[in-house]
Structure formats: C-alpha cells, structure tokens
C-alpha atoms as an extended CHARMM CRD file, in Angstrom:
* protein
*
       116  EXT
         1         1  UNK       CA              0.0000000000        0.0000000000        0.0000000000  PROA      1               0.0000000000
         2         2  UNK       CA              1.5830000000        3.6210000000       -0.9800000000  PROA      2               0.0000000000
         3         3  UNK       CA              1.9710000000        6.2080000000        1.7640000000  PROA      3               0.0000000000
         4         4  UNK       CA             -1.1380000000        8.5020000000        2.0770000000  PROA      4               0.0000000000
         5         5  UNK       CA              1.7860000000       11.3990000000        2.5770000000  PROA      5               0.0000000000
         6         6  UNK       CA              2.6250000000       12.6970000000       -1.4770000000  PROA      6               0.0000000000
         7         7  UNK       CA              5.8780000000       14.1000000000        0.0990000000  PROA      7               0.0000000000
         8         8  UNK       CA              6.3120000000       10.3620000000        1.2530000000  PROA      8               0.0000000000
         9         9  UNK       CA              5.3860000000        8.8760000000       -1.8420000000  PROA      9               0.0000000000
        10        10  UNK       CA              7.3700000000       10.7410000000       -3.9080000000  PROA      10              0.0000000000
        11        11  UNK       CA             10.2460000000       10.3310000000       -2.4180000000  PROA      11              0.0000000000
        12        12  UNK       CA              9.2550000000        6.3620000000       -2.4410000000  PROA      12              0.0000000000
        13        13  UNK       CA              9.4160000000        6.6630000000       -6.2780000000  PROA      13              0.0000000000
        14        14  UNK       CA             12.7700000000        8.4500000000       -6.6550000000  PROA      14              0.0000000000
        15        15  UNK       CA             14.3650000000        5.8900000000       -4.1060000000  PROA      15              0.0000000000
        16        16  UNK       CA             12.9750000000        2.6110000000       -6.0610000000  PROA      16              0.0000000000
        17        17  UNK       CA             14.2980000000        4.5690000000       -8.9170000000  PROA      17              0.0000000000
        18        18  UNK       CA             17.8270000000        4.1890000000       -8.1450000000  PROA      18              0.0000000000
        19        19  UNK       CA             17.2860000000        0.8800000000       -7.1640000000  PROA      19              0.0000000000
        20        20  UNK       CA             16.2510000000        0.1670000000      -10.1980000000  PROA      20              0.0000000000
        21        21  UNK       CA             18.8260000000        1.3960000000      -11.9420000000  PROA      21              0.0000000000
        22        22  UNK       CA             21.2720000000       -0.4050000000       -9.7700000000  PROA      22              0.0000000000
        23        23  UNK       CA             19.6980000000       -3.6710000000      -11.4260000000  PROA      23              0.0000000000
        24        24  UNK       CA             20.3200000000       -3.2490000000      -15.3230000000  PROA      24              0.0000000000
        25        25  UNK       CA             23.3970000000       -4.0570000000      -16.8310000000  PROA      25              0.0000000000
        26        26  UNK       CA             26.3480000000       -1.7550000000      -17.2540000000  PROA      26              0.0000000000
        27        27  UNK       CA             25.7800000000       -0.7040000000      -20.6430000000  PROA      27              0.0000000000
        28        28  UNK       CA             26.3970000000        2.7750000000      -21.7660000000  PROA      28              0.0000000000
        29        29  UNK       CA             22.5930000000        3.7110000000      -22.7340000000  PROA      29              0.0000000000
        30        30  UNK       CA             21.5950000000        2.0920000000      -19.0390000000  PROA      30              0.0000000000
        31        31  UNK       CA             23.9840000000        4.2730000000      -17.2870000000  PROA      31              0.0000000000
        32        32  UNK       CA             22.5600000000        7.0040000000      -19.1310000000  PROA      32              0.0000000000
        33        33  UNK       CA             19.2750000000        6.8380000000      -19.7570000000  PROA      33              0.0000000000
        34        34  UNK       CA             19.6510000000        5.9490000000      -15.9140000000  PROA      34              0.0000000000
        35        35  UNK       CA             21.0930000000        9.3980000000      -14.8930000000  PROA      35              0.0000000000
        36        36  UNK       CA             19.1000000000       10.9250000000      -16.6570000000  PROA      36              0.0000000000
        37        37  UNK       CA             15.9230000000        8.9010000000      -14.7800000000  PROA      37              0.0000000000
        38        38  UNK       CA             17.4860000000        9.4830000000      -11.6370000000  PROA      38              0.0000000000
        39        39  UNK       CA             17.6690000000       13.5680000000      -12.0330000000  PROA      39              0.0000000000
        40        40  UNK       CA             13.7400000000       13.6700000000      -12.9350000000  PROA      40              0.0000000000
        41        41  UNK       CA             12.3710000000       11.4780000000      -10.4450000000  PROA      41              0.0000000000
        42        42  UNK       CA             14.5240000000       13.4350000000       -7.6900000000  PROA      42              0.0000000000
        43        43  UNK       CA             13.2430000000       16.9600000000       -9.2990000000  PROA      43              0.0000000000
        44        44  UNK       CA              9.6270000000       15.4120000000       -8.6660000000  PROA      44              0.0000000000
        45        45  UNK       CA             10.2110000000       15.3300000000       -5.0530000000  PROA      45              0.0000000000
        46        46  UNK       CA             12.8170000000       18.4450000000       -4.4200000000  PROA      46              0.0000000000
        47        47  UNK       CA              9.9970000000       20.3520000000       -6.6700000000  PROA      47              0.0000000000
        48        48  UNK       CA              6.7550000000       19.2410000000       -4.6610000000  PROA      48              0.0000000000
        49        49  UNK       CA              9.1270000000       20.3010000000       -1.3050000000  PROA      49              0.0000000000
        50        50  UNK       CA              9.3970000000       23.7800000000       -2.8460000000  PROA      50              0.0000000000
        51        51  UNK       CA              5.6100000000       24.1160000000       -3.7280000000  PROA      51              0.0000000000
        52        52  UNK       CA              4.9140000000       23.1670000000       -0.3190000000  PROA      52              0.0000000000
        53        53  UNK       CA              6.9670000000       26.5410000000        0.9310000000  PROA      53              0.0000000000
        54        54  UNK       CA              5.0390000000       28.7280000000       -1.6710000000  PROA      54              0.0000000000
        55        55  UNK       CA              5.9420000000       32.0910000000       -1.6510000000  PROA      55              0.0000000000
        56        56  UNK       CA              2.0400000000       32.4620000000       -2.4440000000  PROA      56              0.0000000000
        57        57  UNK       CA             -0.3500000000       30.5060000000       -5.2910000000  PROA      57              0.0000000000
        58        58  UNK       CA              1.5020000000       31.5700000000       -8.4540000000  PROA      58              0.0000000000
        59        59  UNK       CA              4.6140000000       30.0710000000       -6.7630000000  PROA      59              0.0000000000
        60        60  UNK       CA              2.8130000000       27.2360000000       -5.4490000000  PROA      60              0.0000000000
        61        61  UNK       CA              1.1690000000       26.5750000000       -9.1420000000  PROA      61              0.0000000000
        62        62  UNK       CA              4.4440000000       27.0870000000      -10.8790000000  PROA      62              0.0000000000
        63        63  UNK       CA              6.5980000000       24.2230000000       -8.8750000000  PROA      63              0.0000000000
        64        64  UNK       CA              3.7950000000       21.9040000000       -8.8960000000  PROA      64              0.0000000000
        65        65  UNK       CA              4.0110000000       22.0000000000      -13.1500000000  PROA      65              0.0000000000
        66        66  UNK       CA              7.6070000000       21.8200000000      -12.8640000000  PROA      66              0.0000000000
        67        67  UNK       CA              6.7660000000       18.4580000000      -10.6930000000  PROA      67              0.0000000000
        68        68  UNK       CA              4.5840000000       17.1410000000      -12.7750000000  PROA      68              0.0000000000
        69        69  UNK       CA              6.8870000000       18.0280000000      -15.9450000000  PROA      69              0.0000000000
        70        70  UNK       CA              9.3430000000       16.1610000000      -14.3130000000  PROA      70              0.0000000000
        71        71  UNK       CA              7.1160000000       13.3030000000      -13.4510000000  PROA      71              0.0000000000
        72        72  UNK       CA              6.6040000000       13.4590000000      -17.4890000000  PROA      72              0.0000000000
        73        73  UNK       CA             10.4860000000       12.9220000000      -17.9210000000  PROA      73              0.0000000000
        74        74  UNK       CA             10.6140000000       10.1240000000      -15.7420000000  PROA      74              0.0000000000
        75        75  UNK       CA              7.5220000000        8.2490000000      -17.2330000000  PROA      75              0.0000000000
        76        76  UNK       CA              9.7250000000        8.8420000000      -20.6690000000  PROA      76              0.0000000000
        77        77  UNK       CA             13.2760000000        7.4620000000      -19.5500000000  PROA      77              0.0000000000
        78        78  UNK       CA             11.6240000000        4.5960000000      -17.2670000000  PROA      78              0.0000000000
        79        79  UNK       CA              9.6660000000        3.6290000000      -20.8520000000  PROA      79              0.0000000000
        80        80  UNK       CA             13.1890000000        3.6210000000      -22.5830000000  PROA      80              0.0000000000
        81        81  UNK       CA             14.4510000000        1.4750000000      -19.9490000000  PROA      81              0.0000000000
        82        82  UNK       CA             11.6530000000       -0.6630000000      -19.9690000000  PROA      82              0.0000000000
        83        83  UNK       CA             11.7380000000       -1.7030000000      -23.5860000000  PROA      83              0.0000000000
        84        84  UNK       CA             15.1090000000       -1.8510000000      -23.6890000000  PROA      84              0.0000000000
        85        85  UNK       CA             15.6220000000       -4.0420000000      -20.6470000000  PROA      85              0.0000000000
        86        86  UNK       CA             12.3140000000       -6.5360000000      -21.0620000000  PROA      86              0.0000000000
        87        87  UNK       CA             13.9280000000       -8.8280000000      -18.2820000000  PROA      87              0.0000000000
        88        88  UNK       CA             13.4480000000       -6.1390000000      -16.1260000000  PROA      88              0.0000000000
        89        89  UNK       CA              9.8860000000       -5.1220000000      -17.0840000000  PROA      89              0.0000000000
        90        90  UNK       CA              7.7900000000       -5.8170000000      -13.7320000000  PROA      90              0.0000000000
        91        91  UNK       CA             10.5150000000       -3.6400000000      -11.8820000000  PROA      91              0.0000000000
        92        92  UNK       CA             10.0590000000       -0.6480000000      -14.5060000000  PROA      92              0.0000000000
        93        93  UNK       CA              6.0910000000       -1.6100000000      -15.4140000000  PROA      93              0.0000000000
        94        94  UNK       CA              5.5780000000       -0.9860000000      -11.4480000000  PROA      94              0.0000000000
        95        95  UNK       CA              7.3640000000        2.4250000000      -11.3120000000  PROA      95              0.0000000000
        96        96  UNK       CA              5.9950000000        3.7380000000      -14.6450000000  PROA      96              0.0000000000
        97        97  UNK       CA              2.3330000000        2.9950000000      -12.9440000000  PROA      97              0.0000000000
        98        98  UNK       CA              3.7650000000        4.7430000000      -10.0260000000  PROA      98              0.0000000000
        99        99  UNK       CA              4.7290000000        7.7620000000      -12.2440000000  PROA      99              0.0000000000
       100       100  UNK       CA              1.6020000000        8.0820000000      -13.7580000000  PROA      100             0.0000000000
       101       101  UNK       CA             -0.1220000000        8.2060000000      -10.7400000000  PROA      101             0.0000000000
       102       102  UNK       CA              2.1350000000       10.4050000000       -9.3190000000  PROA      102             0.0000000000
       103       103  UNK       CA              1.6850000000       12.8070000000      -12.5390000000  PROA      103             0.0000000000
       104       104  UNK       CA             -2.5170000000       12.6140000000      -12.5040000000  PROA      104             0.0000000000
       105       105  UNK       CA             -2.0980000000       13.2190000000       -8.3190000000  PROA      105             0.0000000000
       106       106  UNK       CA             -0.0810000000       16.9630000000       -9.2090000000  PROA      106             0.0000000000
       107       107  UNK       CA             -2.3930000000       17.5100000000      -11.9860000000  PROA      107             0.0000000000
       108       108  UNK       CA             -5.3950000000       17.3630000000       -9.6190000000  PROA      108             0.0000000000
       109       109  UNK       CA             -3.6980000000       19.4800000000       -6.9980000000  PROA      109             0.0000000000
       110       110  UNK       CA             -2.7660000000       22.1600000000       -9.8400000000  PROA      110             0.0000000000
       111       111  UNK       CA             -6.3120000000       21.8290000000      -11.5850000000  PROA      111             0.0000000000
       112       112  UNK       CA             -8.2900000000       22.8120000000       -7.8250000000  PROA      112             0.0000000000
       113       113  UNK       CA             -5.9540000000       25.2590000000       -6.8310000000  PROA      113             0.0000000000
       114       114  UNK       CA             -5.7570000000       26.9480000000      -10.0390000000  PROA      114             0.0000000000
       115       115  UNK       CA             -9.7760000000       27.4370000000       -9.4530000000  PROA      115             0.0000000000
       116       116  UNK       CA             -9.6790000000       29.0120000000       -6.2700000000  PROA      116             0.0000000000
C-alpha cells in the first residue's frame, strides 16, 4: 500500500528509482538513460518540497508544473528502460504505474488550486 503522505510517496518513487537502476546491466545507454531517470524522479520530489513553501499561489502553481513536468520525464526514460531491458519489465512496469499516478495526483492538486 503507498503512503497517504505525497511528500512520502514521492520520495518512495525516486528511491525505487535508483534501485532500479542499480539492477540493469552496465551498458552505456543504461547508465545514461539511468542518470538521466534518476535527475527527474529526484526533481519530482525536491519540486513538490518547494511548492509546499510557496511564496504564495503563483509560486505554489508554478513548482507543482515543474513536478509534474518532471514526473513526465521520468515516465519517458523509465519507458526507454523498460523496452530496452524486457527482463526487467515488472521492476520498470511498477514504477511507470507509479509515475503516472504520481503525474494525474499533481495535476489534480494544480487543476483545484488553479480554481480558487
């Protein structure tokens, strides 16, 4: 069961990132294809940390896209992985489900306070 906390859940999903990447083999597309996964799914989390000290709504707003841009990136490198790696694919299948849930959660949160 995923942690009710986001803060807690993204943070989840940028640790069972690296762990992830930890598993593939040392080829030079997996090491970086797997930086570049491991910079987006930590910018999810250091991003949603900075929305949370808003300077005020546009502030709050703004981070909260960058989040879920970065979410974005690491739905795209963790699909590269995937394919590329199929003897990996319940590993990456989990975390891309994670991802999207993780980007449809920060649209929702941008989407109501965008209306008030």
């Amino acid at each position: 069961m995923k942690p009710y906390n986001l803060e807690e859940r993204i943070f989840l999903f940028a640790k069972e990132c690296r762990i992830y990447i930890r598993t593939l083999p040392k080829n030079i597309s997996n090491i970086e294809d797997g930086k570049q996964l491991i910079r987006s799914s930590g910018s999810v989390g250091a991003n949603y940390i900075e929305a949370n000290e808003k300077l005020g709504d546009k502030d709050l707003i703004f981070r909260l896209k960058i989040a879920r841009k970065e979410a974005k990136e690491s739905k795209f490198w963790l699909q590269l992985l995937n394919d590329l790696n199929p003897d990996q694919k319940s590993t990456s299948e989990s975390l891309l489900f994670e991802v999207e849930e993780l980007r449809k959660i920060l649209s929702a949160i941008i989407s109501k306070t965008s209306k008030q």
